[in-house]
RODO-2510 file (C-alpha; in nm, 4 decimals, decimal comma):
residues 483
     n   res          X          Y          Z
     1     x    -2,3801    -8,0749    -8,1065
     2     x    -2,3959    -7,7383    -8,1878
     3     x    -2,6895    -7,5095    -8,3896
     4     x    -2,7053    -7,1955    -8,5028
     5     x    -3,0749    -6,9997    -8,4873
     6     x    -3,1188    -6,6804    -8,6214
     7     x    -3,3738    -6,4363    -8,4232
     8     x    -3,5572    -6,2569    -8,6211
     9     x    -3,8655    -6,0117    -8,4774
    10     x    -4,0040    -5,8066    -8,7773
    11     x    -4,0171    -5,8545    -9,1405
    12     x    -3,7390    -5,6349    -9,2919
    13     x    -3,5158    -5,8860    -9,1198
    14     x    -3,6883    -6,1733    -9,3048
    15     x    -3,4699    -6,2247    -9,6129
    16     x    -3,1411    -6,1154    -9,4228
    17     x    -3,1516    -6,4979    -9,2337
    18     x    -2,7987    -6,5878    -9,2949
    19     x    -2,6003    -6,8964    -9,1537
    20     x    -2,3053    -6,7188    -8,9474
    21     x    -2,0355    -6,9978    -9,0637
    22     x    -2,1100    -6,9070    -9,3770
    23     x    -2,1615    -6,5506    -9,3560
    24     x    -1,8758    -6,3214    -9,5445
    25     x    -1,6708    -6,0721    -9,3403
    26     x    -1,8483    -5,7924    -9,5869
    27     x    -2,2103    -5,8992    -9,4250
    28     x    -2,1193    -5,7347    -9,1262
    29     x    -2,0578    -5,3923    -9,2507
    30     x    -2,3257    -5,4072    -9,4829
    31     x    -2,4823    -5,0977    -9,5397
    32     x    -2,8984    -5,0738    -9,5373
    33     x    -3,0391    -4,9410    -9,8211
    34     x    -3,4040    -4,9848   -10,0319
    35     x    -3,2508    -5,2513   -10,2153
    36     x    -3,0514    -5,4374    -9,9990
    37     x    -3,1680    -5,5665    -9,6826
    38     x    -2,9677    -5,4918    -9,3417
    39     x    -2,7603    -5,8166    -9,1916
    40     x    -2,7083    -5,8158    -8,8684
    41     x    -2,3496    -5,8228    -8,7187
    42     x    -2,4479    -5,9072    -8,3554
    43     x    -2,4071    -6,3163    -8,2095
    44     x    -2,5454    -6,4680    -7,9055
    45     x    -2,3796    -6,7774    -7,7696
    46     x    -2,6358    -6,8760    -7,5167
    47     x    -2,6815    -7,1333    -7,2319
    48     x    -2,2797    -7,2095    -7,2373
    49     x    -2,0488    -7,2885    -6,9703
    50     x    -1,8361    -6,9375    -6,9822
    51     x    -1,5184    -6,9322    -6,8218
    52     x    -1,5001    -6,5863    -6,7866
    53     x    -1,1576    -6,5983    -6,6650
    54     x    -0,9075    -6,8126    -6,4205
    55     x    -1,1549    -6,9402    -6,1216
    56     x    -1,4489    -6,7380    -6,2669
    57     x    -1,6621    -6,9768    -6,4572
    58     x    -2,0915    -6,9549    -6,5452
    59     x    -2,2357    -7,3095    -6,5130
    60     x    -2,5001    -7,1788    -6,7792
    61     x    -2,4524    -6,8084    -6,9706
    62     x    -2,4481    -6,5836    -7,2430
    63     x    -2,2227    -6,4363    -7,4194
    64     x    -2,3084    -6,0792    -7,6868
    65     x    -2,1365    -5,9214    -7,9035
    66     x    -2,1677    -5,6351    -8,1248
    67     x    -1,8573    -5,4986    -8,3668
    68     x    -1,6153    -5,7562    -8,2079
    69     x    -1,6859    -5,5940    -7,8864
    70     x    -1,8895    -5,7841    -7,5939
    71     x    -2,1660    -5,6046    -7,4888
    72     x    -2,3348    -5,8494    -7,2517
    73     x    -2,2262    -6,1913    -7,0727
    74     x    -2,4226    -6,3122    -6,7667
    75     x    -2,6570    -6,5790    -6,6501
    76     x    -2,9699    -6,3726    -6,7827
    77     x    -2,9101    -6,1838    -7,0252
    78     x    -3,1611    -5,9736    -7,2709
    79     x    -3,0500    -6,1236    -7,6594
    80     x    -3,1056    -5,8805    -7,8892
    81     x    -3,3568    -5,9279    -8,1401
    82     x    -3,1562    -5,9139    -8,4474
    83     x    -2,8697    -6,1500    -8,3013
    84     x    -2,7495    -6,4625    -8,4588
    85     x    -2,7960    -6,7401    -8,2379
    86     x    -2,5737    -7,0171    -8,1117
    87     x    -2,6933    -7,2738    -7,9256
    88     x    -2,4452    -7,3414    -7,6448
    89     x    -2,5948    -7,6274    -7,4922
    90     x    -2,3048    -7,8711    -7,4144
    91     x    -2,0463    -7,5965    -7,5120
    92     x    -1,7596    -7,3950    -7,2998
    93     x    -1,6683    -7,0634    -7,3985
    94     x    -1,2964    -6,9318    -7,3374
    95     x    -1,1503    -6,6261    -7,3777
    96     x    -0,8940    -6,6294    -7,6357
    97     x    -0,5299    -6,7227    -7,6188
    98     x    -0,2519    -6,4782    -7,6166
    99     x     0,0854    -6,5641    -7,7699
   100     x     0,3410    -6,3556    -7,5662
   101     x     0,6150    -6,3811    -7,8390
   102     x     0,6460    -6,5424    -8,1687
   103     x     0,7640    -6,5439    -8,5430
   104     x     0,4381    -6,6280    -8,6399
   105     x     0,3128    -6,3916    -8,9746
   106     x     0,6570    -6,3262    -9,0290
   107     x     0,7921    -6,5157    -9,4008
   108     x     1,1448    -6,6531    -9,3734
   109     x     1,3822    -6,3855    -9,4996
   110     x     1,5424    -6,5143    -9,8307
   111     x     1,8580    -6,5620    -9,9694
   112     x     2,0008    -6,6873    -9,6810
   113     x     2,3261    -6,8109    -9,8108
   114     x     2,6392    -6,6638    -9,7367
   115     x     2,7129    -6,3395    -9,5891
   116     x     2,9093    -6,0891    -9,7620
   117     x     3,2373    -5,9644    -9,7026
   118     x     3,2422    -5,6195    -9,5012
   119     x     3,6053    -5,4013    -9,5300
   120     x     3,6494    -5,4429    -9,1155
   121     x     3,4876    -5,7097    -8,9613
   122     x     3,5016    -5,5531    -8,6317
   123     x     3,2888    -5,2734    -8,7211
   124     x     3,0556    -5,3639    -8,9660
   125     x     2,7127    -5,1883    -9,0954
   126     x     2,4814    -5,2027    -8,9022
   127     x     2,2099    -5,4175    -9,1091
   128     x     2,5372    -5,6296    -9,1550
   129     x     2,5927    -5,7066    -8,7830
   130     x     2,2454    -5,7807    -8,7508
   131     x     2,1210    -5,4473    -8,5464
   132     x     1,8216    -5,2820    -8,7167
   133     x     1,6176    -5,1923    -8,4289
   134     x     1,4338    -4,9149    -8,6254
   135     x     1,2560    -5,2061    -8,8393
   136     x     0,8606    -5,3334    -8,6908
   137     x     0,7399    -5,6796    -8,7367
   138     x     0,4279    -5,4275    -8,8817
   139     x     0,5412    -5,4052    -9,2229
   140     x     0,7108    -5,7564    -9,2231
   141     x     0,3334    -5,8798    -9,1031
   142     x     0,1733    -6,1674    -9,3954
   143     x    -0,1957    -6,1899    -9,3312
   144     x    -0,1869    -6,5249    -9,5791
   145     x     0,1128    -6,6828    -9,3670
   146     x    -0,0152    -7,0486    -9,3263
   147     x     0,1162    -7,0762    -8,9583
   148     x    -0,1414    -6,8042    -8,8654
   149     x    -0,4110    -7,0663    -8,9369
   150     x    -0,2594    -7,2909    -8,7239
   151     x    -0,1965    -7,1133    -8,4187
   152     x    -0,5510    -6,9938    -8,4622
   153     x    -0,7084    -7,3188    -8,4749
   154     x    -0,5677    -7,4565    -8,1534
   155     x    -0,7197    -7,1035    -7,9515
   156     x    -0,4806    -6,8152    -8,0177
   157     x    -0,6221    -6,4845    -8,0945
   158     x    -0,3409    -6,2233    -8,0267
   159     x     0,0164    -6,2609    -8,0836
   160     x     0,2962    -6,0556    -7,9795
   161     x     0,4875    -6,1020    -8,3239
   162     x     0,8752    -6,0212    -8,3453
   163     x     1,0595    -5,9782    -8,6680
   164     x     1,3108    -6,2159    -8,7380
   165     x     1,6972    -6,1744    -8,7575
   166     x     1,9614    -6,1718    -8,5343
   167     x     2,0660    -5,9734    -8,2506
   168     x     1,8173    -5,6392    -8,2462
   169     x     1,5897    -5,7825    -8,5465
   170     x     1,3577    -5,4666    -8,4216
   171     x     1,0108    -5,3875    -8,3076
   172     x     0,7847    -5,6356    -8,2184
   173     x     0,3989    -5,5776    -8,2226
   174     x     0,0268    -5,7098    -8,1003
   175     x    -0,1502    -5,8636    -8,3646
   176     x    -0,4766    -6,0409    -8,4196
   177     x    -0,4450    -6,3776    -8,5642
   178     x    -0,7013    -6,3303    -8,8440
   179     x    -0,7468    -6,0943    -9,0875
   180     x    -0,8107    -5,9532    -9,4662
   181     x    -0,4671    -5,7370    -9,4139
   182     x    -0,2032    -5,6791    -9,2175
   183     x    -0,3663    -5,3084    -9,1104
   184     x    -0,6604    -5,4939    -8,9840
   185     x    -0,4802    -5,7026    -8,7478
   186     x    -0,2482    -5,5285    -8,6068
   187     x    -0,3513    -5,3741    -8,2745
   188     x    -0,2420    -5,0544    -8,0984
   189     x    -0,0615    -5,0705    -7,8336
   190     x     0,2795    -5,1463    -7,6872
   191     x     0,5764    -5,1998    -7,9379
   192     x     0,8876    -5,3864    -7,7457
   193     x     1,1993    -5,3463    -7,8997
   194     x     1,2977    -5,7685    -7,9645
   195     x     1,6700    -5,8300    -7,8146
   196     x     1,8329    -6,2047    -7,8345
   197     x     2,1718    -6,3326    -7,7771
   198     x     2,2007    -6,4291    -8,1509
   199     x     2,5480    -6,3099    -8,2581
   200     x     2,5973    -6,1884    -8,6341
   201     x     2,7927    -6,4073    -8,8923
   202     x     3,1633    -6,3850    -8,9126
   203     x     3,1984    -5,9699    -8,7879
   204     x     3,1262    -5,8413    -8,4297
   205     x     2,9441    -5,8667    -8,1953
   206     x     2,9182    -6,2409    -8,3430
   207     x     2,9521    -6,3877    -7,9136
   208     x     2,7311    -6,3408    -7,6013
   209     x     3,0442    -6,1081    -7,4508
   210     x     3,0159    -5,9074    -7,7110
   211     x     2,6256    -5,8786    -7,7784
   212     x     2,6376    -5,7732    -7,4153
   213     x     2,8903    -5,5087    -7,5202
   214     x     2,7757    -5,4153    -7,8303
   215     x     2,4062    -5,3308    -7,6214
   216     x     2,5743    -5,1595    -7,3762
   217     x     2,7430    -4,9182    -7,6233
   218     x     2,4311    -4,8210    -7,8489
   219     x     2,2115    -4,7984    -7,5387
   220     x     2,4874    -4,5638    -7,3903
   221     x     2,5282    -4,3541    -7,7285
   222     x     2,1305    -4,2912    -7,7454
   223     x     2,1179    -4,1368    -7,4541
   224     x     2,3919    -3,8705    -7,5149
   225     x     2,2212    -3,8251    -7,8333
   226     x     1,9025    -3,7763    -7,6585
   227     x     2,0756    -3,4778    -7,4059
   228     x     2,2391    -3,3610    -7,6958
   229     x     1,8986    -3,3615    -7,8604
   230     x     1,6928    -3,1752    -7,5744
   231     x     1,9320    -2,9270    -7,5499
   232     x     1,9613    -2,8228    -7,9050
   233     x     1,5819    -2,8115    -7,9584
   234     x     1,5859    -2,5567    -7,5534
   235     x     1,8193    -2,3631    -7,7898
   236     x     2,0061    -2,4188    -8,1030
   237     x     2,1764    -2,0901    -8,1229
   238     x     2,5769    -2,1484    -8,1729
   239     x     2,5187    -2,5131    -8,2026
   240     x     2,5758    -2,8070    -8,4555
   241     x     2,2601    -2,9723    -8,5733
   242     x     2,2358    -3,3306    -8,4324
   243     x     2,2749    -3,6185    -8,6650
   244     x     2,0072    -3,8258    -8,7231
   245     x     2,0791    -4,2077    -8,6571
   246     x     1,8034    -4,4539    -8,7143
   247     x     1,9384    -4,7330    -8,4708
   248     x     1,9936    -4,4890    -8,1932
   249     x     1,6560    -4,3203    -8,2282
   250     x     1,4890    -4,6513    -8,1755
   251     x     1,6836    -4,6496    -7,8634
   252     x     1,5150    -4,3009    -7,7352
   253     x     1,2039    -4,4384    -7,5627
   254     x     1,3785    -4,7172    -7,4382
   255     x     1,6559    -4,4998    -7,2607
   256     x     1,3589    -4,2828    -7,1666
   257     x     1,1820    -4,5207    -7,0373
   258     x     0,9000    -4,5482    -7,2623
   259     x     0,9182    -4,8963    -7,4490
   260     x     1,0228    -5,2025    -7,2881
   261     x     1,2722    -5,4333    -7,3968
   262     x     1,1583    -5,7885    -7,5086
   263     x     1,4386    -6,0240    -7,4237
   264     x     1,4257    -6,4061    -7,5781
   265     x     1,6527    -6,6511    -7,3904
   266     x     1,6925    -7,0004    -7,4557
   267     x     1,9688    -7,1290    -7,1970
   268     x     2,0061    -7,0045    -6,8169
   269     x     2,3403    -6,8099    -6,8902
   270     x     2,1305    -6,5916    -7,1195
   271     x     1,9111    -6,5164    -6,8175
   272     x     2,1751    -6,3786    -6,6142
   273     x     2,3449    -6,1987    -6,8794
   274     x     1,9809    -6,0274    -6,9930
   275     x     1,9063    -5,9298    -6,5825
   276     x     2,2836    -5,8147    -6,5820
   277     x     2,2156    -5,6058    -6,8229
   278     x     1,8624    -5,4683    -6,7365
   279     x     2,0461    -5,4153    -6,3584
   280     x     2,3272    -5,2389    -6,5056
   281     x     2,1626    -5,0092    -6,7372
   282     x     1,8113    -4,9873    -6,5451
   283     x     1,5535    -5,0679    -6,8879
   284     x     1,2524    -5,1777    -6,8707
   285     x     1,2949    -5,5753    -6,9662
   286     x     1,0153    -5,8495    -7,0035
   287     x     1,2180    -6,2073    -7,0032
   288     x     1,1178    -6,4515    -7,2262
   289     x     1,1385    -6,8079    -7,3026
   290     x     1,3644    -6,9285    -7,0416
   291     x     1,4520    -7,2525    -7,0988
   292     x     1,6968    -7,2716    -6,8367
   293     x     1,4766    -7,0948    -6,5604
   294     x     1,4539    -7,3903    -6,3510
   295     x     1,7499    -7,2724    -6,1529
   296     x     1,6838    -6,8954    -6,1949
   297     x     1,3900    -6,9190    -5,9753
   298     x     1,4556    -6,7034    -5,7262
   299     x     1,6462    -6,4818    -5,8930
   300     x     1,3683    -6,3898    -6,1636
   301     x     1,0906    -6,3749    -5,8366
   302     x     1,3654    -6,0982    -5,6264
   303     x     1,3700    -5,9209    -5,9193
   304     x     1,0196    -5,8693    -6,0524
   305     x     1,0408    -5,8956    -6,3709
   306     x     0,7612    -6,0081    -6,6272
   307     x     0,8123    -6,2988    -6,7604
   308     x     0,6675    -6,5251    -7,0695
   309     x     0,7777    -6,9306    -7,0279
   310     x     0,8406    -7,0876    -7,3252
   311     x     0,5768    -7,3638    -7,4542
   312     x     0,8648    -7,5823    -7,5928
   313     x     0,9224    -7,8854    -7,4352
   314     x     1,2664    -8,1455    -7,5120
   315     x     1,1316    -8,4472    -7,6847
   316     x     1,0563    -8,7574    -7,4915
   317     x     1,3105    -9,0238    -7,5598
   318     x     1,1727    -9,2800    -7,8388
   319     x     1,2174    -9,5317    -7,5534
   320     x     0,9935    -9,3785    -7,3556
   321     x     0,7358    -9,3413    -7,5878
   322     x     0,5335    -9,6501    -7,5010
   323     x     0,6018    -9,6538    -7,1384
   324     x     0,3249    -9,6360    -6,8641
   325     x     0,3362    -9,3724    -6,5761
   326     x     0,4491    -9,5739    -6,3476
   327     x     0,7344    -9,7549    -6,5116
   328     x     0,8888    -9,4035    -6,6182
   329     x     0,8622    -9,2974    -6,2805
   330     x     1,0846    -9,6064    -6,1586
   331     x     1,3111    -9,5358    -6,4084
   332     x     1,3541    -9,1689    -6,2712
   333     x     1,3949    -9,2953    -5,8990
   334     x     1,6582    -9,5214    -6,0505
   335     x     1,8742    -9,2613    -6,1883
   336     x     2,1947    -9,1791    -5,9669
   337     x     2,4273    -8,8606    -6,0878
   338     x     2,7443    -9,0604    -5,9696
   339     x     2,6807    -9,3787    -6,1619
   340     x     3,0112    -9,4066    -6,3394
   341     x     3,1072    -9,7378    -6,5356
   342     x     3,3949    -9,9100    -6,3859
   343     x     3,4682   -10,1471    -6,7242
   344     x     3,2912   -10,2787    -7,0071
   345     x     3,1221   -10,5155    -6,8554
   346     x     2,8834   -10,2403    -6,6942
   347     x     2,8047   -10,0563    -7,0100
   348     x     2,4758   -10,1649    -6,9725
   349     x     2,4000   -10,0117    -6,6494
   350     x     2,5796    -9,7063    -6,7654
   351     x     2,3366    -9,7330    -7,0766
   352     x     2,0201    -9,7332    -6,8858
   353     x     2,1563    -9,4580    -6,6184
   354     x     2,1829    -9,2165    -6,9043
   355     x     1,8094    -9,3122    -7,0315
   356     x     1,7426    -9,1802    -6,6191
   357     x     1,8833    -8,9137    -6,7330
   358     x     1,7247    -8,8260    -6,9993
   359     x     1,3683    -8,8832    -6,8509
   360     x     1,5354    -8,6579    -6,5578
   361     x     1,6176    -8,3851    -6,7324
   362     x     1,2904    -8,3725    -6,9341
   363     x     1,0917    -8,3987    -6,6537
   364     x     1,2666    -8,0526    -6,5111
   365     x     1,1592    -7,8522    -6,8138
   366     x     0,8317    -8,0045    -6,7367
   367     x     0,7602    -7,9105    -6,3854
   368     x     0,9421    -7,5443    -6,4331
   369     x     0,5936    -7,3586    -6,4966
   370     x     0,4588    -7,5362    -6,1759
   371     x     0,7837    -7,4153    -6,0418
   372     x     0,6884    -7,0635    -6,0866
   373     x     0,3453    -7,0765    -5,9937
   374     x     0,4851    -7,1974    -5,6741
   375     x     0,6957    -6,9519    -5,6290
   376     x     0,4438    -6,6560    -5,6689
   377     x     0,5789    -6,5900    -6,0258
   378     x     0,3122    -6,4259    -6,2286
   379     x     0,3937    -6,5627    -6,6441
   380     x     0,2167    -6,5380    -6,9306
   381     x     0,3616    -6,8484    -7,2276
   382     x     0,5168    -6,8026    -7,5563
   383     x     0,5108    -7,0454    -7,8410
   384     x     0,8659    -6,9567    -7,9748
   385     x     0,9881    -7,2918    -8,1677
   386     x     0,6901    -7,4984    -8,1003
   387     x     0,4827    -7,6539    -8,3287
   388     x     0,0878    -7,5134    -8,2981
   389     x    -0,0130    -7,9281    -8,2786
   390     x     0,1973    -7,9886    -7,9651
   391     x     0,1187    -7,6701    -7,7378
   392     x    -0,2323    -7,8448    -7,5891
   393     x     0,0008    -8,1643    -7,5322
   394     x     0,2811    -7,9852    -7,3727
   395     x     0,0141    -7,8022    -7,1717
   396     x    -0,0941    -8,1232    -7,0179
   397     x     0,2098    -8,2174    -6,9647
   398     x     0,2769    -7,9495    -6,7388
   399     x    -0,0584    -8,0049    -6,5495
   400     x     0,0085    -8,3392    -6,5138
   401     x     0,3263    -8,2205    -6,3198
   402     x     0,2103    -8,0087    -6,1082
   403     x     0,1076    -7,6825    -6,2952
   404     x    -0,2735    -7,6007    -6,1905
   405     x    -0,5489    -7,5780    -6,4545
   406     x    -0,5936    -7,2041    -6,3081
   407     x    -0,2744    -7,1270    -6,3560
   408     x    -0,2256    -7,2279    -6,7025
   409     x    -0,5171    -7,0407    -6,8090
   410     x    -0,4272    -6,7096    -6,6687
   411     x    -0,0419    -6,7706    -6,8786
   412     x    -0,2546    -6,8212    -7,1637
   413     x    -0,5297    -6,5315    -7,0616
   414     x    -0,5256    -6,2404    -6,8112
   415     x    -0,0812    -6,2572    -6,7100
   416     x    -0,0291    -6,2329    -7,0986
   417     x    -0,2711    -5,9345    -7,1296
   418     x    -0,1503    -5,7741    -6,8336
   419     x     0,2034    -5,8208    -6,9735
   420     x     0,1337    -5,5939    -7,2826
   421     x    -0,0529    -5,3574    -7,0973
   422     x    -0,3730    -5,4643    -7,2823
   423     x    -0,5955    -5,5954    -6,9820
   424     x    -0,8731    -5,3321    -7,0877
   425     x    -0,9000    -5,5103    -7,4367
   426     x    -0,8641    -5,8625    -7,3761
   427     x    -0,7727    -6,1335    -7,1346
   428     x    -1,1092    -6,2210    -7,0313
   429     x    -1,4905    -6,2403    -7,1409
   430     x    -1,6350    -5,9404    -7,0036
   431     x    -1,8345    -5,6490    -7,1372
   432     x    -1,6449    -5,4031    -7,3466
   433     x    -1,3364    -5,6189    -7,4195
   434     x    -1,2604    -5,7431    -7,7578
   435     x    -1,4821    -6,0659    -7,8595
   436     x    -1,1853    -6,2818    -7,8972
   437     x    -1,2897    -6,6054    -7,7883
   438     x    -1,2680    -7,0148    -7,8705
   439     x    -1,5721    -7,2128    -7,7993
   440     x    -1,5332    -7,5615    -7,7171
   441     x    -1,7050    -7,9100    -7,6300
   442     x    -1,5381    -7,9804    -7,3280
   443     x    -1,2404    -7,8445    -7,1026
   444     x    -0,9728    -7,6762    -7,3270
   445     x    -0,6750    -7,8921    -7,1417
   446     x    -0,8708    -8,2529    -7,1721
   447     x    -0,6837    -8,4455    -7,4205
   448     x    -1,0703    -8,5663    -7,6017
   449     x    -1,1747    -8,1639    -7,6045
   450     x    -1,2704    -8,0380    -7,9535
   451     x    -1,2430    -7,6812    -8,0423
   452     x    -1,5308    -7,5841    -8,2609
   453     x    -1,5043    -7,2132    -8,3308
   454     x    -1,2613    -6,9767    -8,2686
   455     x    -1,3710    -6,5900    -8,2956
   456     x    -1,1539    -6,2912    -8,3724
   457     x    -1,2548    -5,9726    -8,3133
   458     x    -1,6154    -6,1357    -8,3427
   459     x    -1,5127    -6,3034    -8,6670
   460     x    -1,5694    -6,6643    -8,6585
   461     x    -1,3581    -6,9300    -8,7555
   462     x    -1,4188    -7,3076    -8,7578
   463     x    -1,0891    -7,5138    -8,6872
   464     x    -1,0187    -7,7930    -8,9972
   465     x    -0,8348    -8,0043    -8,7743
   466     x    -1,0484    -7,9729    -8,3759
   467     x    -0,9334    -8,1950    -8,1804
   468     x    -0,6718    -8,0974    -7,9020
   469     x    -0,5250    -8,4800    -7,8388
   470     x    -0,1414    -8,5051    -7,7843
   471     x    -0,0204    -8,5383    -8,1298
   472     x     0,3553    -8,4912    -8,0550
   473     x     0,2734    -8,8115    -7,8191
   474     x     0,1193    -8,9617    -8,1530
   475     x     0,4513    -8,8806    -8,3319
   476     x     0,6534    -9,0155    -8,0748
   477     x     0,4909    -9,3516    -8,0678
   478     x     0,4786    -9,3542    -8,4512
   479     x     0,8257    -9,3269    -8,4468
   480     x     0,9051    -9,5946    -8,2284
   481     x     0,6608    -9,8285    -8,4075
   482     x     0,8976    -9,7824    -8,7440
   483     x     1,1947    -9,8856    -8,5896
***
């Protein structure tokens, strides 16, 4: 289905024919000399279907880059002569995915057993109560870390990868999903300070009440440190040298202004407590996840927030597994909130009221990105607790309920770019941005669509596993088969 042709106009490029798949990362920086002839590091994906971006698609293109870095997409385009070829015929090209928050590259800590004792519970360390906001996901980063791989072979590039822990775990950080070490993937750019309502074990602030309280305090503290700060360095004469506090000084930029505040929530009370915060204390916030945002609509769109919808999806009931669309969907018009069973003999109805209910509230979490799109909500998705095999299949799910093909792309695209600040880099396939981009035989969201090479930062990688059909669907039924 695919080919790959190597263009070669002269003679000293004669013995440097070399297929790309197989071509080491070294290759490209290889330097010319008498004895060892010069390999090109420049591809051409030609006569593709490009999907530059949401709505702006080329029936029949080309794609070059040079150094990771597109230099030329268009429907005539001038390949260079020392390119590697690939015959696009049949193919799509996509820009690449962007995770807006994960744990992926980031090991499990270890020894996780039981916490130890502190002398006053209510005022523990601060490592002990699960604040290190100081500490970056860059040095926790594992280039090897298997999930990488995955996430990578179903189309994302870039992650925005958080350390793990508990309540301020620290800085999160943009990464590339491929790479020799951690210093080669990790990209400049914005570093969010990663706050969730995740209270430490057995000392304070160990309940949403007081995480809110325990926020409120250190983001209060940093900035009279910070005036206390400015004014001994406008004139330190007669005055006490500041203390230096690691925790607080992580606060700085965000009192100041400067770094935003990256804010996971998995229920809708977490939403209002994060905005009550943000409104109270006036950070800058991005809202993540929000599993419960179904009835914080119009709340998040008065307030303007960015925003990052969580991939994650409940699972279907086993029941439901085998169903066809329109027998689930007369099970949902069946379902009545006030059923209540009036004696035993109507535990039966009650039984398949609550299976209503289930479908019901499944088919909320659903619809919620469609929801947004709706409402004017501009979000970019975050794969948070999902499995890399069931993000396509979630994906469709949400099309299938309304979501449009557009908009899922630009979640997945340009809204998660401009969401970091990085829409000069990435986001879309146009000259001068990054060449981070998944090549395909079909449309990315069709359940028989095959990805067949994914490129980072022009490096190409071919997926072990391509296809993009609904495996958690596959599970599901496999499931209720065993029963």
């Amino acid at each position: 289905m695919y080919s790959f042709r190597g263009i070669l106009r002269g003679a000293a490029f004669c013995a440097a024919l070399v297929w790309l798949g197989g071509m080491p990362h070294e290759a490209y920086a290889q330097k010319n000399s008498p004895d060892i002839p010069v390999v090109s590091n420049v591809v051409a994906i030609e006569n593709a279907r490009i999907v530059q971006g949401p709505a702006r698609v080329l029936q029949s293109g080309t794609v070059v880059f040079r150094d990771g870095v597109i230099t030329a997409v268009g429907r005539r385009v001038d390949v260079p002569y020392d390119a590697h070829v690939i015959d696009g015929d049949s193919l799509t090209v996509y820009a690449g995915f962007i995770d807006a928050l994960s744990h992926t590259g980031i090991p499990e800590p270890r020894n996780q057993g039981q916490p130890e004792s502190v002398p006053d519970r209510s005022n523990p360390p601060f490592d002990r109560a699960g604040i290190t906001p100081e500490a970056s996901a860059r040095t926790a980063l594992d280039p090897d870390h298997g999930d990488l791989e995955k996430l990578r072979n179903v189309g994302f590039t870039t992650i925005m990868v958080a350390p793990r822990g508990r309540m301020l775990p620290g800085q999160a950080t943009m990464a590339l999903s491929a790479g020799t070490n951690s210093s080669e993937m990790i990209l400049q750019g914005m570093q969010p300070m990663f706050f969730q309502f995740t209270g430490a074990q057995g000392v304070y602030p160990g309940t949403p009440m007081a995480i809110m309280s325990k926020f409120r305090q250190l983001y209060r503290e940093a900035d009279r440190r910070m005036r206390l700060e400015a004014m001994y360095a406008e004139d330190p004469s007669g005055l006490a040298r500041p203390p230096y506090d690691a925790v607080h000084e992580a606060f700085f930029p965000v009192v100041a202004g400067d770094r935003h505040v990256l804010v996971w929530t998995d229920e809708v009370l977490e939403i209002h407590r994060a905005m009550t915060l943000q409104e109270e204390l006036g950070f800058s916030m991005i809202l993540t996840g929000l599993e419960g945002g179904i009835d914080t609509v119009d709340k998040v769109a008065g307030s303007g927030l960015p925003v990052a919808l969580t991939l994650d999806l409940p699972d279907q009931p086993r029941f439901a597994a085998k169903l066809k669309a329109d027998s689930l969907q007369h099970i949902l018009d069946s379902y009545d909130d006030e059923t209540r069973t009036a004696t035993f003999r109507d535990v039966e109805a009650e039984k398949e009221n609550l299976e209503a209910r289930q479908l019901w509230s499944r088919s909320r979490y659903v619809g919620m990105a469609a929801l947004y799109e709706n409402a004017g909500i501009p979000f970019a998705f975050t794969t948070m607790g999902v499995s890399a095999g069931d993000v396509h299949g979630n994906l469709r799910e949400m099309i299938e309920a309304g979501l449009s093909r557009e908009a899922a792309l630009a979640a997945l695209t340009v809204n998660a770019a401009a969401l970091f600040g990085a829409s000069d880099r990435m986001g879309s396939i146009d000259t001068g941005k990054m060449a981070n981009l998944i090549v395909t035989d079909g449309d990315v969201f069709d359940e028989d669509t095959s990805i067949k090479m994914v490129f980072v930062a022009g490096q190409m990688h071919e997926p072990s596993n391509t296809s993009l059909g609904n495996r958690s669907r596959d599970r599901a039924e496999a499931s209720t088969s065993n029963q």
